[in-house]
RODO-2510 file (C-alpha; in nm, 4 decimals, decimal comma):
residues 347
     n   res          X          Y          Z
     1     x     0,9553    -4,0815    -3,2478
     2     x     1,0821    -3,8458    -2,9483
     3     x     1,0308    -3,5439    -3,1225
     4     x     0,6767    -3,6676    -3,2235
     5     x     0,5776    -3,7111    -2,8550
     6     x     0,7288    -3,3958    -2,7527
     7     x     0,5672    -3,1904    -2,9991
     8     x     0,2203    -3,4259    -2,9350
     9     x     0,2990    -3,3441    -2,5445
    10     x     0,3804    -2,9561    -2,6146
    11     x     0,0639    -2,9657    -2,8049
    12     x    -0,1750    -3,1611    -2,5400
    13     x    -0,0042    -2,9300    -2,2611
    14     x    -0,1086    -2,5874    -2,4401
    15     x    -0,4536    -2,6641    -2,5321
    16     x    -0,5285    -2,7549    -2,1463
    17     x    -0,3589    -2,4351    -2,0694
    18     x    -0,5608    -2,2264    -2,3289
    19     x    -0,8573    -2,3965    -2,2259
    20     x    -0,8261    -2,3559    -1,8485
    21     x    -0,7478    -1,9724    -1,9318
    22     x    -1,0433    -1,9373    -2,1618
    23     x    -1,2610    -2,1049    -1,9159
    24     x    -1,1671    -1,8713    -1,5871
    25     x    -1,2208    -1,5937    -1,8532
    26     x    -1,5777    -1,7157    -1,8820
    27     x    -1,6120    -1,7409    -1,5086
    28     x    -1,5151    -1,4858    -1,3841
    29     x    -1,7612    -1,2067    -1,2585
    30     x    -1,7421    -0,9070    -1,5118
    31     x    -1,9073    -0,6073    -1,3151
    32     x    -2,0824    -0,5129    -1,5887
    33     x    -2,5103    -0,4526    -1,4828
    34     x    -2,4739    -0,6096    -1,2043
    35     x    -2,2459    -0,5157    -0,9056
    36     x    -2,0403    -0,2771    -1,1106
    37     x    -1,8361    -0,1790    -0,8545
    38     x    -1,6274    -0,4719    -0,8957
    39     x    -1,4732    -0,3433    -1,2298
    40     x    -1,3480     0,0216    -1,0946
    41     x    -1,0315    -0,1135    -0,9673
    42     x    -0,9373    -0,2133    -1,2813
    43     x    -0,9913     0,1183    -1,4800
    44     x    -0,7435     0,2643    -1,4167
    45     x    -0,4422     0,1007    -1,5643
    46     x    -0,6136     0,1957    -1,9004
    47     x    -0,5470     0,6079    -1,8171
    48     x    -0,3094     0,8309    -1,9129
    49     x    -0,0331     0,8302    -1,5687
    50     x    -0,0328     1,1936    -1,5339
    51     x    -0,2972     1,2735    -1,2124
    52     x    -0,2322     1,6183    -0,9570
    53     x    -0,4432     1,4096    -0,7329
    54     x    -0,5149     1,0645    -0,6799
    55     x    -0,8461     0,9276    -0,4103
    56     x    -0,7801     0,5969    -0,2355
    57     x    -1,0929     0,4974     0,0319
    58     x    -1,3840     0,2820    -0,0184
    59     x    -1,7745     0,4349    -0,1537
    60     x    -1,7246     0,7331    -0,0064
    61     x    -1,4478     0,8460    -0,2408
    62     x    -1,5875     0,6882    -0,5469
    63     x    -1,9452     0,8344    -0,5066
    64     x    -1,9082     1,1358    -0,3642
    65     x    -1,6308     1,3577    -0,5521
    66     x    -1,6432     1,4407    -0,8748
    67     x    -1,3269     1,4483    -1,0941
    68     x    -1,4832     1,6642    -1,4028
    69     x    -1,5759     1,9199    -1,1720
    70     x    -1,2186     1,9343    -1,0363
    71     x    -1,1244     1,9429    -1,4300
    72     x    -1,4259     2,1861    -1,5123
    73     x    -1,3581     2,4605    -1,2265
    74     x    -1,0238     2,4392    -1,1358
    75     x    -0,7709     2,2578    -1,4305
    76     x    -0,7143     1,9920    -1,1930
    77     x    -0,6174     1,6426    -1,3247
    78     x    -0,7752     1,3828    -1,0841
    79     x    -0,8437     0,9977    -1,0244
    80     x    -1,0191     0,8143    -0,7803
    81     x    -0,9124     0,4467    -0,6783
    82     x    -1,1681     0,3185    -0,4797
    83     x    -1,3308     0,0322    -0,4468
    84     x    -1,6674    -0,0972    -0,2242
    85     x    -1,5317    -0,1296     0,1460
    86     x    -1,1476    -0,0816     0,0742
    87     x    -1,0094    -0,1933     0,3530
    88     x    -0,7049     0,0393     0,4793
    89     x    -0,4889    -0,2171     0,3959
    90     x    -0,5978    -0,2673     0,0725
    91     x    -0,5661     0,1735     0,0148
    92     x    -0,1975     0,1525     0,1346
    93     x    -0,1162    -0,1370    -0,1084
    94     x    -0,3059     0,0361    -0,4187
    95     x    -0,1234     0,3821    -0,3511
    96     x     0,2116     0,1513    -0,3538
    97     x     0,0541     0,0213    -0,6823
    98     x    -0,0210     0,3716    -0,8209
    99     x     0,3492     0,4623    -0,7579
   100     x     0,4690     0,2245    -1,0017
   101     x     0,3213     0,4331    -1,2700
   102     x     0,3268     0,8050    -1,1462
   103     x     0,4028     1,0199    -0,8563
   104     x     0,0779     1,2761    -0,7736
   105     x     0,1268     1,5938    -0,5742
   106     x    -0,1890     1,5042    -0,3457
   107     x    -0,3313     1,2175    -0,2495
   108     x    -0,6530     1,1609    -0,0844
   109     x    -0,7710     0,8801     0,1634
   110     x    -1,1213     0,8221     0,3107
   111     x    -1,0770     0,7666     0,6945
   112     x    -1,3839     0,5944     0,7222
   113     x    -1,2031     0,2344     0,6776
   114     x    -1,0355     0,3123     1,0198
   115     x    -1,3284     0,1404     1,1897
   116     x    -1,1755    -0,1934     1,0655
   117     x    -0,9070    -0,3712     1,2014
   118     x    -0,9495    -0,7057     1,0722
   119     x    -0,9743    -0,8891     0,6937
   120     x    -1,4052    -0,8503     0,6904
   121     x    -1,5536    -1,0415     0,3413
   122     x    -1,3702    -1,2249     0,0559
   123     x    -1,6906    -1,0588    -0,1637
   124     x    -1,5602    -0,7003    -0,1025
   125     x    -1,1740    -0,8350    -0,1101
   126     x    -1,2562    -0,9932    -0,5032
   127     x    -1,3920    -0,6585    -0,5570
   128     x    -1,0608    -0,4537    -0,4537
   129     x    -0,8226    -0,7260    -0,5497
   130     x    -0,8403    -0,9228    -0,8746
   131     x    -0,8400    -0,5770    -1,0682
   132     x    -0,5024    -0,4655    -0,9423
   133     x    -0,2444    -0,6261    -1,1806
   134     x    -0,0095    -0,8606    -1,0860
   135     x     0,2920    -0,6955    -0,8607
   136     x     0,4456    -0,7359    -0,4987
   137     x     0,1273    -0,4812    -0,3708
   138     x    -0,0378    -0,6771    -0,4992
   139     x     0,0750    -1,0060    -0,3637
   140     x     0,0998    -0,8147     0,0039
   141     x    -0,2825    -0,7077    -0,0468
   142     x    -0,4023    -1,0210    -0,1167
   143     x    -0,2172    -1,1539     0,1878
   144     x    -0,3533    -0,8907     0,4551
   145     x    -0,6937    -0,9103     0,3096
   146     x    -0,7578    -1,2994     0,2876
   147     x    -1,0104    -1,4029     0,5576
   148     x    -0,9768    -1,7633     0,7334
   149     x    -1,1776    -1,9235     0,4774
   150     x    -0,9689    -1,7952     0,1662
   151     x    -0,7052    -1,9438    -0,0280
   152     x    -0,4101    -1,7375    -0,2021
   153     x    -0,4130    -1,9889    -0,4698
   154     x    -0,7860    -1,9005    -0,5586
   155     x    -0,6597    -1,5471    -0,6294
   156     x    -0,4024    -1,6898    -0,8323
   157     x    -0,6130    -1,9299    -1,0030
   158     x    -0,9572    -1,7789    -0,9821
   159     x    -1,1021    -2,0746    -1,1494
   160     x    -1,1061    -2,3230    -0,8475
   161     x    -1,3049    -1,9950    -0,6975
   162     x    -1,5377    -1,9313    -0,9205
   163     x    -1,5482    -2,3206    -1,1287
   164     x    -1,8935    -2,3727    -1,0206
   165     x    -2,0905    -2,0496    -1,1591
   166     x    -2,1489    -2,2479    -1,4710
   167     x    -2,6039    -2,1977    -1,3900
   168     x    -2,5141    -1,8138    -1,4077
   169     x    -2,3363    -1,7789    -1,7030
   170     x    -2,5296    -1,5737    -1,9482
   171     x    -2,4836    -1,3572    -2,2644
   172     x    -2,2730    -1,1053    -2,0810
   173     x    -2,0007    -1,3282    -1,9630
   174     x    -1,9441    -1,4245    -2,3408
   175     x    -1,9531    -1,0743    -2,4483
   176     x    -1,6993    -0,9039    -2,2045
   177     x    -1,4549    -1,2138    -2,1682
   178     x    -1,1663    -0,9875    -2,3032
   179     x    -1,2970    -0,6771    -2,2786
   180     x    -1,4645    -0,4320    -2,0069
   181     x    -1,7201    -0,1419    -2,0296
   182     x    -1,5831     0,1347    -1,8520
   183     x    -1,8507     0,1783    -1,5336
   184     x    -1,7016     0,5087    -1,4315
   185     x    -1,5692     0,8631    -1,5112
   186     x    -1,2112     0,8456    -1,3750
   187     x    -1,2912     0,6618    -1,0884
   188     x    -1,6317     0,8136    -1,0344
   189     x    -1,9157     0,6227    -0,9993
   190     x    -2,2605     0,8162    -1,1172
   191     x    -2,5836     0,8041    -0,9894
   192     x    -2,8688     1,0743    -1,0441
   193     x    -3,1608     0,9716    -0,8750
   194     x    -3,3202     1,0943    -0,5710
   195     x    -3,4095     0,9526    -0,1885
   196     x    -3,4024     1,1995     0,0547
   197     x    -3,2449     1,1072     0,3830
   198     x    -3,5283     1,0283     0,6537
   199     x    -3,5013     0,8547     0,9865
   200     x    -3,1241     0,8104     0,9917
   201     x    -3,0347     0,5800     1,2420
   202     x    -2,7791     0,6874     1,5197
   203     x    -2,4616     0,4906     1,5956
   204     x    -2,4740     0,1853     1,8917
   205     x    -2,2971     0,1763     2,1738
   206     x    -1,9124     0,0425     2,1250
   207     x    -1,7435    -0,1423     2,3836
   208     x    -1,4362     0,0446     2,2154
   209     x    -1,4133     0,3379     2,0277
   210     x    -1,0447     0,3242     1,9489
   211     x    -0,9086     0,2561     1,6532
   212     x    -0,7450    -0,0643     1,5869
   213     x    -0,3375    -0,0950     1,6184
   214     x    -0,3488    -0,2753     1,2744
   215     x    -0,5355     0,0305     1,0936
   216     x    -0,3414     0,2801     1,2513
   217     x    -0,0117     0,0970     1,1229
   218     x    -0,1287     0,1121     0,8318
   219     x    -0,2006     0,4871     0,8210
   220     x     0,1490     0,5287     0,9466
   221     x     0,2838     0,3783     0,6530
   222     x     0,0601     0,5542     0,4070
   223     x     0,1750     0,9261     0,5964
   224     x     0,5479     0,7750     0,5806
   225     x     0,5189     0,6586     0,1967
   226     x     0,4017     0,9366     0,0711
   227     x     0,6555     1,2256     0,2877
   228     x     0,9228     1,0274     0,0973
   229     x     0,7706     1,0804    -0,1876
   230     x     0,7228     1,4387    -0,1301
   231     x     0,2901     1,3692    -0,2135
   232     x     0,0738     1,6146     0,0355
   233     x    -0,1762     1,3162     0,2081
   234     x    -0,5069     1,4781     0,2395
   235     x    -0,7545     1,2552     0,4953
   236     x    -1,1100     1,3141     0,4218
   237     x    -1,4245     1,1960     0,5969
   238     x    -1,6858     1,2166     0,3297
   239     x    -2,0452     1,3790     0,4235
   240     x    -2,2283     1,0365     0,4456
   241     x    -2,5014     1,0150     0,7305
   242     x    -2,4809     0,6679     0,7638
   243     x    -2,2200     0,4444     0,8597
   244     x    -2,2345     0,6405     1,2031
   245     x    -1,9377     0,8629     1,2285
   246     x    -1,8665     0,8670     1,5724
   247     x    -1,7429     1,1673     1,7605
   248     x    -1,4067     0,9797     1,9399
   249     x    -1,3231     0,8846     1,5819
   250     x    -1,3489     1,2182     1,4630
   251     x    -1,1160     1,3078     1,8042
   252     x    -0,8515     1,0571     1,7335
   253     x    -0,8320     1,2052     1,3492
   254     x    -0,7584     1,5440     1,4094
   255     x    -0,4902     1,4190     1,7174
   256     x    -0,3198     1,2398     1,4226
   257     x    -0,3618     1,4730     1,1580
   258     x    -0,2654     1,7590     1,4207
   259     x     0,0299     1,5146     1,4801
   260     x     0,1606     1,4260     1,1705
   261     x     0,0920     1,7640     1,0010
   262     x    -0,2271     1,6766     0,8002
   263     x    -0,4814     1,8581     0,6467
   264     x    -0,7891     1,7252     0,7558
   265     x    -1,1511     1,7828     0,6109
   266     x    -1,4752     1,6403     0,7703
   267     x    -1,6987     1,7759     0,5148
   268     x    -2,0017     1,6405     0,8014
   269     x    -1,9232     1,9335     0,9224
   270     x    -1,9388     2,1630     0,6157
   271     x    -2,3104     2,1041     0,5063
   272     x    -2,3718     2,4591     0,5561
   273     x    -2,0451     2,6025     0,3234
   274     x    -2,0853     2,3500     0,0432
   275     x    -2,4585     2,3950     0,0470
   276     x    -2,5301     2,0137     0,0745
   277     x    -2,8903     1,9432     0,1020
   278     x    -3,0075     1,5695     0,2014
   279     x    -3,3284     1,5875     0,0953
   280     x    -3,2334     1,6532    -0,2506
   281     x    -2,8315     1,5580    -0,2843
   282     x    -2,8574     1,1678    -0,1711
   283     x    -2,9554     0,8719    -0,3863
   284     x    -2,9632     0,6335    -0,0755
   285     x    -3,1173     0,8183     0,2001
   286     x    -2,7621     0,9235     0,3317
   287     x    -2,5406     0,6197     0,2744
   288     x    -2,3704     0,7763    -0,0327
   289     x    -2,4433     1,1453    -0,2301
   290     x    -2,5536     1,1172    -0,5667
   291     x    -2,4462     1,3816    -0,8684
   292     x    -2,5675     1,6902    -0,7595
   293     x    -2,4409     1,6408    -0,4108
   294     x    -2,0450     1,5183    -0,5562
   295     x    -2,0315     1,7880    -0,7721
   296     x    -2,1540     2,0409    -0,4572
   297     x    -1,8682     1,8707    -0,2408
   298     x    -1,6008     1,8500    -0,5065
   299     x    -1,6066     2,2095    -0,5791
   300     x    -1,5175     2,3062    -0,2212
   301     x    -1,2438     2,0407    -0,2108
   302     x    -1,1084     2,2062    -0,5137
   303     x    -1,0696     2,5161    -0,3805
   304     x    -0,9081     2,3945    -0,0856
   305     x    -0,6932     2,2130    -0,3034
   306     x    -0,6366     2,5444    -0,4992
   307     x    -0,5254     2,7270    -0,1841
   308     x    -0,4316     2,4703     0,1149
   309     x    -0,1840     2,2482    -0,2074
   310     x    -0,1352     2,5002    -0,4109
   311     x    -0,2053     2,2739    -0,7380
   312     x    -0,1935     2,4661    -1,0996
   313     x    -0,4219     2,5259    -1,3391
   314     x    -0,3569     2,2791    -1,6228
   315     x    -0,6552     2,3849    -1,8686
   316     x    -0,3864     2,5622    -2,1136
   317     x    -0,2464     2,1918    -2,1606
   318     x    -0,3717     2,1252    -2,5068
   319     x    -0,3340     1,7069    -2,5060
   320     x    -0,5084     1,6906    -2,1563
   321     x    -0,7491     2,0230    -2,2240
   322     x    -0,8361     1,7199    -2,5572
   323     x    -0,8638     1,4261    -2,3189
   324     x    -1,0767     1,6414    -2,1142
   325     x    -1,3340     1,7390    -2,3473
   326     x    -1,3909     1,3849    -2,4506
   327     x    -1,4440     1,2419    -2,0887
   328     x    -1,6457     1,5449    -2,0534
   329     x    -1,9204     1,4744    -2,3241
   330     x    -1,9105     1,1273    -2,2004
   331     x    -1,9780     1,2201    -1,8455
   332     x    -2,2598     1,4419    -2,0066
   333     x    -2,3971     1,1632    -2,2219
   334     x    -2,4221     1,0112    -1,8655
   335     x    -2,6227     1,2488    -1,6968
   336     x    -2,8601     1,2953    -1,9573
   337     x    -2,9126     0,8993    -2,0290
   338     x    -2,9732     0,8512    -1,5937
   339     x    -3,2365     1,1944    -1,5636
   340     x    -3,4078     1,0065    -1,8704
   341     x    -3,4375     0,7200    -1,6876
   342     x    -3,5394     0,8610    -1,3829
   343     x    -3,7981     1,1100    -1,5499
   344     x    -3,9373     0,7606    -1,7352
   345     x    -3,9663     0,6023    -1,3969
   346     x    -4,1843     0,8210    -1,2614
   347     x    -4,4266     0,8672    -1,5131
***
């Protein structure tokens, strides 16, 4: 009779466990036509670990460089991790993540999340967090990130979070329960079509323009984690017109770059060399560059990573030269599927 209610107990006990589980699979957002950004994150723990050069930073890193091109023109094995506002925190913890499964000679960070000191929206924290797997970054993301209002168990459990999105469950949540559509081309999120940037706003007034104590320690521990690893940190500001990129910020990054022996690259400043154009290069009206304008951008930054990093050539590397060619003609498939859509839009 014991071992009959033991193995009727064992029983009960996994079928509310394999219930619960299938049920948070269900309810969870997927990221898949709508608000795709939230499945980048996750991407990348299905690549091959073998990257020259890895992005961390919010959009601007994941819309505005190109890893083909780096591929394509310079043999150049790239990935961006980025994620929609990617708090600096959040960068530091997903570089320790990324060091768990390779070591890259460069890595690349996006300065524009200096402006924030503070945890900002559990939306944008869901989109950076629940695709990193389960580790001690993880864990220490979660805890920097969480704003008043959140709960670590909710990231541990995301069903208490997301238990009542049962009137916007639809076809898609069935279909990609335990699987994902890939949303980007390492990292790189594509977009094709054209607004030209018009009556871009100029910054406010701030009652500071320092940087925060929080996001500079934070910085300090990215420029420290990566000398011991012997990685070249490259800080980038990306050549969006709009969040306002304020000339004391642009100050206190080249003191710290200048001071910590950084290369530094406002490419703001380098509309002229890289041939940007916003009436033509922008998707957004300035916010974020679309394909044309990431693939201008990216092959400047290659260069300089050619010359400043001195990173190899790695085209002669038959098994990657193979990987290449298929992300290649999927990248292409892209292109042509988005200027279709956009030529049958404006008919």
């Amino acid at each position: 009779m014991k071992a009959k209610k033991a193995v009727k107990w064992i029983s009960s006990t996994a079928f509310i466990v394999v219930s619960l589980f299938l049920l948070q699979k269900l309810l969870m957002p997927k990221y898949v036509s709508d608000v795709v950004e939230g499945g980048l994150i996750a991407e990348y723990y299905e690549e091959e670990k073998d990257h020259d050069v890895v992005f961390i930073g919010d959009c601007e890193v994941y819309e505005n460089f190109s890893p083909k091109v780096l591929w394509e023109d310079y043999g150049i094995n790239s990935y961006i991790r980025g994620s929609a506002q990617q708090l600096i925190w959040q960068s530091y913890y997903l570089l320790e993540d990324t060091l768990r499964y390779e070591k890259p000679d460069v890595v690349i960070f996006n300065v524009l999340a200096m402006q924030y000191d503070r945890p900002q929206r559990e939306a944008y924290n869901r989109m950076t967090l629940e695709g990193m797997k389960w580790s001690l970054s993880k864990v220490r993301s979660i805890k920097a990130s969480m704003t008043e209002d959140e709960s670590f168990s909710d990231y541990v459990f995301p069903i208490l979070r997301y238990h009542s999105r049962w009137s916007e469950i639809g076809a898609e949540d069935f279909a990609y329960m335990f699987r994902r559509e890939k949303v980007s081309h390492n990292g790189y999120y594509m977009r094709v079509d054209v607004k030209p940037a018009e009556n871009v706003p100029e910054g406010k007034i701030l009652a500071d323009y320092r940087f925060g104590e929080n996001a500079y320690d934070y910085l300090d521990r990215m420029t420290k984690l990566c000398a011991e690893n012997d990685i070249q940190l490259i800080l980038v500001k990306a050549p969006s017109l709009y969040p306002y990129w304020y000339d004391e910020w642009e100050e206190q990054m080249e003191e710290y770059a200048e001071k910590n022996g950084l290369l530094y690259i406002n490419f703001l400043e380098l509309t002229q060399e890289t041939g940007l154009d916003f009436s033509q290069d922008t998707y957004d009206g300035g916010l974020h560059l679309n394909l044309s304008g990431a693939e201008k951008i990216t092959a400047y930054l290659g260069q300089i990573l050619r010359e400043e990093a001195g990173l190899q050539d790695r085209r002669g590397e038959q098994a990657l030269a193979e990987s290449w060619q298929e992300k290649i003609a999927l990248y292409e498939d892209a292109r042509a599927e988005q200027e279709k859509e956009k030529q049958d839009s404006e008919l």
